[in-house]
C-alpha positions as CSV (number, residue, x, y, z in Angstrom):
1,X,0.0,0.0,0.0
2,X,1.0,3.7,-0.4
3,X,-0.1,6.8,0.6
4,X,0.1,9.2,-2.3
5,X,0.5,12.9,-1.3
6,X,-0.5,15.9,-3.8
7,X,-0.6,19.7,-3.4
8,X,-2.0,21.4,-6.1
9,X,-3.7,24.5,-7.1
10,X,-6.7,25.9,-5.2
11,X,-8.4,27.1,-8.2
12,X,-8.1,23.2,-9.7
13,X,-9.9,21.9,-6.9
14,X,-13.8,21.5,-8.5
15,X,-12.2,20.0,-11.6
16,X,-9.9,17.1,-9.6
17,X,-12.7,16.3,-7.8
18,X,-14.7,15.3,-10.8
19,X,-11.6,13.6,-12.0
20,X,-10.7,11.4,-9.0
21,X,-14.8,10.5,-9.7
22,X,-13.2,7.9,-12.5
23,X,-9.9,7.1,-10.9
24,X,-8.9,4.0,-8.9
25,X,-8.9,5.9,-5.2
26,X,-11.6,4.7,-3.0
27,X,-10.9,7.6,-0.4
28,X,-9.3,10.7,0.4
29,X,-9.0,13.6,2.8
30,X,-8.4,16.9,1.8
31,X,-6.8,19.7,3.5
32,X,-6.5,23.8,2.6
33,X,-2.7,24.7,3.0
34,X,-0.5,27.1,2.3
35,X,2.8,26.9,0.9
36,X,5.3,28.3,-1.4
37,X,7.6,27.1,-4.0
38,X,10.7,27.8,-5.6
39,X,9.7,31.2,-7.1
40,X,9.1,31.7,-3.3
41,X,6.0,34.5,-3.6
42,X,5.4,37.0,-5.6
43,X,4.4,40.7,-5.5
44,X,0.6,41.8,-6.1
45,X,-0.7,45.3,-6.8
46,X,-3.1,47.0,-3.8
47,X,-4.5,50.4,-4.2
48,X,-2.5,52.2,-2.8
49,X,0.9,49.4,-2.1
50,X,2.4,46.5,-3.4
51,X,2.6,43.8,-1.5
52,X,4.8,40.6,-1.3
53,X,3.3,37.6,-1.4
54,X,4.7,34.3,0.0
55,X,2.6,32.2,0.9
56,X,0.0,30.6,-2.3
57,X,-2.9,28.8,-1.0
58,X,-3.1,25.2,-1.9
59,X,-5.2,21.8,-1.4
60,X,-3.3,18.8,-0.2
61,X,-5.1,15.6,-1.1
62,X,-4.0,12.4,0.7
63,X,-5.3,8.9,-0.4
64,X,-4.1,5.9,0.5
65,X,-4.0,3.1,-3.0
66,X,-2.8,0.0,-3.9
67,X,0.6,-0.7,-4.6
68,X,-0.2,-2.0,-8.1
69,X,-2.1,1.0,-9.2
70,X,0.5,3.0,-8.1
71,X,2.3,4.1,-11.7
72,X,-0.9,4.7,-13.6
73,X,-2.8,7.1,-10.8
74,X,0.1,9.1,-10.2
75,X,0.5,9.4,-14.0
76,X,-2.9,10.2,-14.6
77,X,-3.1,12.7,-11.3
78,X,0.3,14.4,-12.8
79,X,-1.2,15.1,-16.7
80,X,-4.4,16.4,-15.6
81,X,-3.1,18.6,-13.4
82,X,0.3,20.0,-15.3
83,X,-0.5,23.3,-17.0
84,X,3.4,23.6,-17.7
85,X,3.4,27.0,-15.1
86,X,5.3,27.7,-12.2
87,X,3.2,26.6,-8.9
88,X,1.4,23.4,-10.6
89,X,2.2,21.7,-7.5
90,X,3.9,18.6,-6.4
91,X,3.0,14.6,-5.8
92,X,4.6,12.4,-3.1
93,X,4.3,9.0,-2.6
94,X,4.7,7.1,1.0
95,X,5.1,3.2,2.4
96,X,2.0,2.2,4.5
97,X,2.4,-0.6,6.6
98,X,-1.0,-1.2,7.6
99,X,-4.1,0.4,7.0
100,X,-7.7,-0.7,9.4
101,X,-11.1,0.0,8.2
102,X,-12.2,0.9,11.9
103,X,-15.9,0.3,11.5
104,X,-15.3,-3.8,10.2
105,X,-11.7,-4.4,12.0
106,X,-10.6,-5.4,8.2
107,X,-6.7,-4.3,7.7
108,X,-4.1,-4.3,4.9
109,X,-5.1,-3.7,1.2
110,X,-9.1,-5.0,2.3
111,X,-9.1,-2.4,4.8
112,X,-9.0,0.0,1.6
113,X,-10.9,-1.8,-0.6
């Protein structure tokens, strides 16, 4: 099992929603974060000042998957959500050791069936 970590644009939220619809993940929790990258901000025009920017906001979707359908979620995650611009976000991938459906008691790869 693995526990596949992505941050990606707020504004891409609605549309990986409806994506992850047709995908292999039978779960997920979803967090609003804050982050920044490389480019490390950037400056935004207010009447009256500019201000500096650091932190972009961000959703971090974690989903635990089976090990097999590993390669072709992260694939698919990755092209739907690459626009080719700075901030597109970033995927991660974790070993689980053991995952328990609390309300049955079932563990391993049936506990996320």
């Amino acid at each position: 099992m693995k526990k596949v970590v992505v941050v990606y644009k707020k504004k891409r939220h609605r549309d990986f929603l409806n994506y992850l619809k047709d995908s292999k993940i039978k779960g997920a929790t979803f967090n609003s974060v804050e982050g920044f990258g490389i480019q490390f901000g950037h400056k935004e025009l207010h009447p009256g000042a500019i201000k500096n920017i650091i932190l972009h906001p961000k959703i971090k979707m974690e989903a635990i998957i089976l090990t097999e359908d590993l390669d072709e979620f992260v694939s698919g995650i990755q092209e739907f959500l690459q626009t080719g611009r700075m901030a597109d976000g970033k995927i991660w991938v974790e070993d689980i050791e053991n995952v328990i459906r609390i309300r049955t008691g079932e563990s391993g790869d049936e506990g996320i069936k």
